[in-house]
N, C-alpha and C positions, 0 to 999 in steps of 0.2 A: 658711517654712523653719525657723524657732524652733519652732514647737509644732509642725511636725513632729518635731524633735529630740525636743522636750521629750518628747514621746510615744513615741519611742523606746525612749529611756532610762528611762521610767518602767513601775518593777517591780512597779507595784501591780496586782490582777486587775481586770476590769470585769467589771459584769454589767449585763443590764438588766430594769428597773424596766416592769414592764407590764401593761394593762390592756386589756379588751378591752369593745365595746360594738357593739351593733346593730340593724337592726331585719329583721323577713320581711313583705316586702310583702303577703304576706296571713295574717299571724300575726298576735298581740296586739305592740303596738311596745314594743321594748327586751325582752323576754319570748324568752330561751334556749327552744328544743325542746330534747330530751333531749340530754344532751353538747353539745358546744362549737359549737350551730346557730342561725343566723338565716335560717328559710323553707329557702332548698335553699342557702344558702352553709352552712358550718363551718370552726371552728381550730382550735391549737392550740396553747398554750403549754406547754415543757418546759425541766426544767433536769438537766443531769448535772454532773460534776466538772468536765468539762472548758469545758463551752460551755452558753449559751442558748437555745434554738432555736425559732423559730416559724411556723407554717404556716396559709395558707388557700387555703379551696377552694368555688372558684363550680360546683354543680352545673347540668348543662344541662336548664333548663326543658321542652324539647322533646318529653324522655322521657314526661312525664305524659299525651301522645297516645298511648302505645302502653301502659298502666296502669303505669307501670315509677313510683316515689316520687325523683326525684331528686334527694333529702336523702342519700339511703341510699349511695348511689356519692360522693360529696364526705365525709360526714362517717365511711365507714368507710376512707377513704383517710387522713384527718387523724389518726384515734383509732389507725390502725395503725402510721405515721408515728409518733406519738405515741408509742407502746408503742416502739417500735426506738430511739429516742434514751434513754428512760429505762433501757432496759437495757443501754445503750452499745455498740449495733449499728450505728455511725456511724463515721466519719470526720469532724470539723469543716471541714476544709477542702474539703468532697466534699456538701452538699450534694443535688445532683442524684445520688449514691449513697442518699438516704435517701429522696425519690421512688422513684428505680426500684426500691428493696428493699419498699416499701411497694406501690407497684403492683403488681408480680410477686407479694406472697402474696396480693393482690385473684385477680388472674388464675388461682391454686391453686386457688381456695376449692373445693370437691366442689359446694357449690352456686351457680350462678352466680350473680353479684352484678350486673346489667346497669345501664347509666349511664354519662356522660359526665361529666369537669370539669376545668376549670383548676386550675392550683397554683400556690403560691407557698414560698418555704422560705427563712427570712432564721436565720441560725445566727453569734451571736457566740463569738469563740474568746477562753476570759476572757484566755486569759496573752500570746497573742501579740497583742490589741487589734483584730483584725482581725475585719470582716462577710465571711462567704462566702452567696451569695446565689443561686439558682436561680430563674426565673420561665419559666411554661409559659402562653401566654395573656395574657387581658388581668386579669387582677388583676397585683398589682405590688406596687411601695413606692418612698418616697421618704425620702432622708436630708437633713436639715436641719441648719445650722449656723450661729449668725450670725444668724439671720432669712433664711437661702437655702436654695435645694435645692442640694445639690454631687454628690449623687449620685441618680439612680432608674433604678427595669427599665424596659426595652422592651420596647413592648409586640406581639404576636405574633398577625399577622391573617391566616388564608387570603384572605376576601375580607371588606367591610365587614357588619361585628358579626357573624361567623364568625371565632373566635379558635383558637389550637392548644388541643388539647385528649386528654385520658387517656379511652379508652372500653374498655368491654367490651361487646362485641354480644351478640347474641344468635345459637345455631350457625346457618350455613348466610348469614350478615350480615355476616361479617366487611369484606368489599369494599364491603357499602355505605355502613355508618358510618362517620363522619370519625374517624380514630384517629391521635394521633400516638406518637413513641418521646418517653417520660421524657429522653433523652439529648438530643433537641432542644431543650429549655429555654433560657435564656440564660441562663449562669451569669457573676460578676466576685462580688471580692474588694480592700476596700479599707480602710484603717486607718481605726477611729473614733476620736475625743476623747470624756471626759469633757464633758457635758452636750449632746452630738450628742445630734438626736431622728429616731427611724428608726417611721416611718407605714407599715403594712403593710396590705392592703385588695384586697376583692373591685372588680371595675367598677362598683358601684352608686354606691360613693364615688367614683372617679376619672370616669365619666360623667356624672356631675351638681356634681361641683365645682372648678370651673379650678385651678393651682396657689395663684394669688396670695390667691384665698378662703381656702386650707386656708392657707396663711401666716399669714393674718390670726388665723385662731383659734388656729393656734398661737403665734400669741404672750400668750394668757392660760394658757401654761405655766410660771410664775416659778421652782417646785420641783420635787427628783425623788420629792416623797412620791409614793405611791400614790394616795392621796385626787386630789391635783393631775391626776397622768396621765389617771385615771378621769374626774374631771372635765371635761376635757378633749378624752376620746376621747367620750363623751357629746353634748357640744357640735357635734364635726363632724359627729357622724353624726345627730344630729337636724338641723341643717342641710341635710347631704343629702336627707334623707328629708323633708325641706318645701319642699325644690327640686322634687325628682321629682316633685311632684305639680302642678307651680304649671306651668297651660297655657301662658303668656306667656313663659317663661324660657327666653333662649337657651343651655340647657346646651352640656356639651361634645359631649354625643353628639348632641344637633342638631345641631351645627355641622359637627361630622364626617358627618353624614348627607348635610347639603347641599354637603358637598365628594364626596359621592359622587353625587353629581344627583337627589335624592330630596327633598321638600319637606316639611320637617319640624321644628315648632316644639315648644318645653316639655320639662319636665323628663322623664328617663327610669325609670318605675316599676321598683325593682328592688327583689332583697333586698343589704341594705348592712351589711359587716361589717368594721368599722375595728378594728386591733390597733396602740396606742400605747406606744410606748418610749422609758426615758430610758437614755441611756449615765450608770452611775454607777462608785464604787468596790465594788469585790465586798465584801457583807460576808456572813459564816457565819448 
């Protein structure tokens, strides 16, 4: 109840400190594709006057059966996203308005842009200290405090490892591809502190590493330099990605596997796109 007050009353801006890292299961590791991608995930970091705002997006694998690249639907969803907050075509507290403004000019395009994917959108508002957060799918994030989580999304599954997800078909497909509304997302809104750490991430990371693992490295967070966070996001997500591969490891998504009657040991190869932040003081 104190550092709520304290938080309150406290006039100073925040912003956050972020870095981002990953790998594409079948790229070179740690090695960006063009703009903000790892294999078919992408993000994005932006900042305007008002807020911080960041975003990722798990393309669906799937599409590469029908020759469709699905890099191209996830990272031109982020890049467009991307361009809407820097030109201050947002709301901070709205979120799930900066999806659906970002999907709908996908939907314009003259040329169709075909592809599926998840979203995530985590948007700090400096002056009133608050996260407003939209998640579509199983990518997600988690807020840290303390050495705990106090806060993370939920995560959003038709049926097991079928998540919600943004598509565009192909004409005369509409009914066949799984398509969801931007507006189903789950959105919340909750006060941060100074030195909260907010983890944003495709499922590559959250399927291959249970909560208390990511705890554990994050606690070789002591500062909010840059150097530190990068460091940091570095570490999880190499971890990930030596999970995914290790036959023996009862990841998360094995385990959820076998909660859905399917026998299924080791790590889950995927592409893994971790975006770490630190809540700090705003400075110019």
């Amino acid at each position: 109840a104190v550092l709520g007050g304290l938080s309150q009353t406290d006039g100073r801006d925040y912003s956050l400190i972020t870095a981002s890292y990953g790998f594409g299961k079948d790229f070179s590791k740690g090695i960006l594709k063009k703009g903000m991608c790892y294999g078919d995930d992408a993000c994005f970091i932006a900042r305007h006057k008002a807020a911080d705002v960041l975003g990722v997006a798990d393309g669906v694998g799937g599409w590469r059966d029908y020759g469709v690249d699905p890099s191209q639907f996830s990272a031109t969803l982020m890049r467009t996203c991307e361009r809407l907050v820097k030109e201050g075509r947002f709301t901070p507290t709205n979120p799930v308005g900066i999806l659906t403004s970002g999907y709908y000019e996908l939907l314009q395009n003259k040329v169709p842009l075909l592809g599926s994917s998840t979203a995530c959108i985590v948007v700090l508002d400096r002056r009133s200290h608050q996260l407003h957060t939209c998640n579509l799918g199983d990518s997600g994030f988690l807020v840290v405090r303390g050495g705990e989580v106090v806060h993370r999304s939920d995560e959003q599954q038709h049926y097991f490892n079928t998540p919600f997800q943004l598509s565009i078909a192909p004409p005369g497909a509409e009914g066949v591809v799984l398509s969801d509304s931007p507006e189903a997302a789950d959105s919340s809104s909750f006060d941060v502190q100074l030195g909260d750490i907010i983890l944003t991430a495709t499922d590559g990371l959250f399927d291959n590493m249970p909560d208390y693992m990511i705890l554990q490295e994050l606690k070789k967070l002591k500062t909010s330099n840059y150097d530190s966070v990068l460091q940091t996001a570095q570490s999880i997500a190499k971890q990930a990605h030596n999970l995914a591969y290790d036959p023996n490891y009862m990841s998360p998504f094995a385990q959820f596997a076998c909660d859905n009657g399917l026998n299924v040991r080791g790590g889950k190869p995927d592409d893994i796109t971790v975006l770490l932040s630190i809540v700090a003081e705003y400075a110019d």
